[in-house]
C-alpha positions as CSV (number, residue, x, y, z in Angstrom):
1,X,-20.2,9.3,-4.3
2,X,-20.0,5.9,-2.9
3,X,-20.5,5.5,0.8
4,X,-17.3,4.2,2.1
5,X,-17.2,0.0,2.6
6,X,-15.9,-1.0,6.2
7,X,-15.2,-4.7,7.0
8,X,-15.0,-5.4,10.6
9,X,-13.2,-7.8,11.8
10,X,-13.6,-8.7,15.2
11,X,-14.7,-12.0,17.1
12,X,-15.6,-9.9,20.9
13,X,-18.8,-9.1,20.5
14,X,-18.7,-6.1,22.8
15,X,-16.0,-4.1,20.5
16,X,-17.7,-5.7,17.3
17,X,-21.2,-3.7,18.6
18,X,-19.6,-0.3,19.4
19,X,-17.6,-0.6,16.3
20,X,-20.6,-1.1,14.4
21,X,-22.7,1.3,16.0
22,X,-20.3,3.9,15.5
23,X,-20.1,3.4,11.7
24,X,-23.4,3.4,11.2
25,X,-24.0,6.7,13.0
26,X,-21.6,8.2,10.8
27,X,-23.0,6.7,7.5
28,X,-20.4,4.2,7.0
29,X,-21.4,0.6,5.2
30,X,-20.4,-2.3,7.0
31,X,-19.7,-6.0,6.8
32,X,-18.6,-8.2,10.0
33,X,-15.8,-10.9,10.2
34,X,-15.8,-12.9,13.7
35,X,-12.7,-14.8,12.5
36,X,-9.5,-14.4,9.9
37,X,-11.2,-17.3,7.4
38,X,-14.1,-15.2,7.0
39,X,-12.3,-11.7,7.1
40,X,-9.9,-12.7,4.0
41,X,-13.1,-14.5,2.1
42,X,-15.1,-11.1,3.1
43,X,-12.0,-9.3,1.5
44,X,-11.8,-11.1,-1.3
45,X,-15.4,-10.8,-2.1
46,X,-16.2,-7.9,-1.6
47,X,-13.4,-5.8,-2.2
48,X,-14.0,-3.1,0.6
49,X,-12.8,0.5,1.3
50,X,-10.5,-0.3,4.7
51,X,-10.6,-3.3,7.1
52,X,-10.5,-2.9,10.6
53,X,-8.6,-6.0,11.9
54,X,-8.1,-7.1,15.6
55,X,-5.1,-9.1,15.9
56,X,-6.7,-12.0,18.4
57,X,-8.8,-13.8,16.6
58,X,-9.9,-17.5,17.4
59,X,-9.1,-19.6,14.3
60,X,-6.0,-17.1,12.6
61,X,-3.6,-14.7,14.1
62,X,-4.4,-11.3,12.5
63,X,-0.9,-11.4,11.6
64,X,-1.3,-14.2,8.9
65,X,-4.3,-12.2,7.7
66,X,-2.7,-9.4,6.5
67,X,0.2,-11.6,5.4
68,X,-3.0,-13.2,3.2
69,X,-4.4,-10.1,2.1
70,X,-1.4,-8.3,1.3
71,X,-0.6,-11.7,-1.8
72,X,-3.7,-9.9,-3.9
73,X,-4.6,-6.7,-2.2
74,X,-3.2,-3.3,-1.4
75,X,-6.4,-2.6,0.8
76,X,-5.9,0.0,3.6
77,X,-5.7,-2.2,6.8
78,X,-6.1,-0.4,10.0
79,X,-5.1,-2.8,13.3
80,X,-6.8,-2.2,16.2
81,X,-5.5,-4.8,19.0
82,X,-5.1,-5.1,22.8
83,X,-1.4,-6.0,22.1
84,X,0.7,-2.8,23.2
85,X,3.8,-3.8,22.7
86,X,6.3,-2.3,20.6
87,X,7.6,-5.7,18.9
88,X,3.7,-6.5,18.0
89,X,3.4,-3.1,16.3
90,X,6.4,-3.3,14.3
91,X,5.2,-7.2,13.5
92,X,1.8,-5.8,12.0
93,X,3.3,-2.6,10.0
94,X,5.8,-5.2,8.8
95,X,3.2,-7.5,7.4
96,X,1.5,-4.9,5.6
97,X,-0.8,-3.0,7.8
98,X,-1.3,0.7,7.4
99,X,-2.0,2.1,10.9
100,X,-2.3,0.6,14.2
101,X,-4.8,1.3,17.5
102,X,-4.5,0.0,20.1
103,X,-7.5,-0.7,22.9
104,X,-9.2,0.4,24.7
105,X,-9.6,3.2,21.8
106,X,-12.0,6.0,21.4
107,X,-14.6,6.5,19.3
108,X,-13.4,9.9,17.7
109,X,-9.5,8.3,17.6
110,X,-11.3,5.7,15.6
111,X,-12.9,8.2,12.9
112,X,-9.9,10.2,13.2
113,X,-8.0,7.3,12.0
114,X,-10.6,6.7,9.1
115,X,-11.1,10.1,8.0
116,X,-7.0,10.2,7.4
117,X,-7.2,6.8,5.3
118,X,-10.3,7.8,2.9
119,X,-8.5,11.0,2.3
120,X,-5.5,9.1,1.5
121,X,-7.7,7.2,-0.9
122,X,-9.3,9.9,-2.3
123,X,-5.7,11.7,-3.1
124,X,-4.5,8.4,-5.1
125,X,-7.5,8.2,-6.9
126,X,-7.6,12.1,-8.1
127,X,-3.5,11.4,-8.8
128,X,-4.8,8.4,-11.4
129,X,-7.6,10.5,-12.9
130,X,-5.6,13.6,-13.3
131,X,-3.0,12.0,-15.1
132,X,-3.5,8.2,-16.0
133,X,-0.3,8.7,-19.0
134,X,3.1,9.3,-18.3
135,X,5.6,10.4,-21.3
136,X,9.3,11.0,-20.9
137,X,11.3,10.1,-23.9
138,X,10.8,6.5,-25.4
139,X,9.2,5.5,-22.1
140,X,5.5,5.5,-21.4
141,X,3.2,4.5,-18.4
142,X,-0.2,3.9,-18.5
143,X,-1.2,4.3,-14.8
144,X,-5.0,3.2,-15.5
145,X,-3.7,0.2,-17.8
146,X,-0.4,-0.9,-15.6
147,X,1.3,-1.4,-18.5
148,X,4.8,0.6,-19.5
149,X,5.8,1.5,-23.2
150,X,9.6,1.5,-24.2
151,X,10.0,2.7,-27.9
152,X,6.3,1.4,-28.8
153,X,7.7,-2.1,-27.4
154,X,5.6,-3.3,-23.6
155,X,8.1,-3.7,-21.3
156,X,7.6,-7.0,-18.9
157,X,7.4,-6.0,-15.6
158,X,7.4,-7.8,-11.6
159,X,4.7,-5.9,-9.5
160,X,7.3,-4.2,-7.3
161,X,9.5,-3.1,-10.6
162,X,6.5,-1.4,-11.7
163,X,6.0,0.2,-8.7
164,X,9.6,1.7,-8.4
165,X,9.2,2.9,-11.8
166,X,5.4,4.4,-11.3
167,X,7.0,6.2,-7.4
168,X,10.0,7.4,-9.6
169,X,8.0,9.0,-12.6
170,X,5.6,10.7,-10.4
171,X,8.7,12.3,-9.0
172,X,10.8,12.9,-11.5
173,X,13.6,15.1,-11.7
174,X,13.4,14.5,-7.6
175,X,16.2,12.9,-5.5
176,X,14.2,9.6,-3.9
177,X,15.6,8.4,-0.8
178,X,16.5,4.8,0.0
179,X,14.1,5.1,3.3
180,X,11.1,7.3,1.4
181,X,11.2,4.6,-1.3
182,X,11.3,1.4,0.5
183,X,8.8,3.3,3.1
184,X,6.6,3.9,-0.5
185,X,6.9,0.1,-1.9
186,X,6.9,-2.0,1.4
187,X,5.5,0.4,4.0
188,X,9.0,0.0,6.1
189,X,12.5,0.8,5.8
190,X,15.0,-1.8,7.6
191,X,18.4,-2.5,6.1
192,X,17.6,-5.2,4.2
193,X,14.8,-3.2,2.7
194,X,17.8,-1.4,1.2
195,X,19.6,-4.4,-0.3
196,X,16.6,-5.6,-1.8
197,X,15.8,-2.0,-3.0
198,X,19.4,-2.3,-5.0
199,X,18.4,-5.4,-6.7
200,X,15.4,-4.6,-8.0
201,X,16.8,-1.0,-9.5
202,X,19.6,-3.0,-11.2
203,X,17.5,-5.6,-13.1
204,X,14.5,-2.6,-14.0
205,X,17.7,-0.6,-14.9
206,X,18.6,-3.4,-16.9
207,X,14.9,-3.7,-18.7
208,X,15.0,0.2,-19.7
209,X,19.0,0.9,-20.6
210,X,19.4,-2.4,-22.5
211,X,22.7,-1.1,-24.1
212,X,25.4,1.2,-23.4
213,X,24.0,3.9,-25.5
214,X,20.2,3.7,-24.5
215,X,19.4,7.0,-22.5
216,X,19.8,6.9,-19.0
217,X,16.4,6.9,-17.5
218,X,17.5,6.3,-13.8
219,X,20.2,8.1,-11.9
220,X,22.0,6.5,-8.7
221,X,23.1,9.2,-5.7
222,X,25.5,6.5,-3.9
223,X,24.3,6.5,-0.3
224,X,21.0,8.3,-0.8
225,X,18.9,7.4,-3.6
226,X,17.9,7.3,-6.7
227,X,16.3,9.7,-9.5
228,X,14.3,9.9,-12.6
229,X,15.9,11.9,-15.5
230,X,13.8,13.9,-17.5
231,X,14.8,12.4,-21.2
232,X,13.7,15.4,-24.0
């Protein structure tokens, strides 16, 4: 197995040195940003397993870099920031990031924090092996592909229709809830998380039940969620 690929991106060299240290005494790979250019040209070249990204940097907020990141990658970003505050949290998480530490941190909050993510990773990859084909009626998803089947016809699908329709299927039968699903597709729920949650259901709605006798593939519980059907 493939040691796990950190990029650290952090422009005090004190925290960049203990940081580094510390993966490599736990047998972590490393690369080393000491500004947000280089951390999303690092990302985008190298493709690694979770960035660590403090927020200050001196050419780019950390703010924009995640913005960045998050246009072509779903990478694990963990924020680890002297900002404390509440409102700079919420502003991170919002962006995109996946976890937030704040400093000073410790060393074992800091594996902690990384053991968590690789298992995460490690549970979505063994999800997309186990089952990489999903059948249910006229509709098939191929998970390893991205692409989605309705009656031998590829569907044509936005990035966030198809992953409604992939958090749906691997819960089907199951009651969603607005919050779990906008939590699932944009890491937050806020009310307008909602809205825009109803307008993409109605158009990938629109894209599987193209008439008023196709089989019903979604169901809507108004106020809750929403639920796939399982179509014999």
């Amino acid at each position: 197995m493939n040691k796990t690929l950190i990029l650290v991106v952090e422009d005090d060299r004190s925290v960049q040195n203990l940081m580094v240290t510390t993966l490599k005494a736990h047998d972590y790979r490393y690369l080393i940003a000491n500004n947000g250019e280089t951390a999303i040209l690092e990302t985008s070249s190298h493709n690694p397993d979770i960035v660590l990204l403090d927020l200050g940097l001196p050419d780019v907020d950390g703010i924009e870099v995640i913005r960045k990141i998050r246009t072509w990658s779903n990478v694990p970003i963990i924020v680890i920031s002297a900002r404390s505050e509440d409102t700079d949290k919420v502003e991170a998480l919002d962006a995109g990031a996946d976890d937030y530490l704040t400093k000073p941190f410790s060393v074992e909050e800091l594996l902690a924090r990384l053991r968590v993510t690789e298992r995460r990773l490690a549970s979505m990859q063994a999800d997309q092996v186990s089952s990489s084909v999903f059948i249910n009626g006229s509709l098939k998803i191929d998970y390893s592909a991205g692409c989605v089947y309705l009656d031998g016809e590829e569907l044509h699908l936005t990035p966030i229709e198809y992953k409604l329709l992939c958090l749906l299927s691997k819960n089907v039968g199951k009651v969603l809830t607005h919050t779990f699903i906008t939590q699932n597709i944009w890491g937050h729920s806020w009310e307008n998380d909602v809205a825009s949650l109803r307008v993409f259901m109605a158009t990938l709605r629109k894209k599987l039940e193209k008439n008023d006798d196709a089989v019903q593939y979604i169901q809507t519980h108004v106020g809750i969620g929403y639920r796939m059907m399982k179509v014999e």
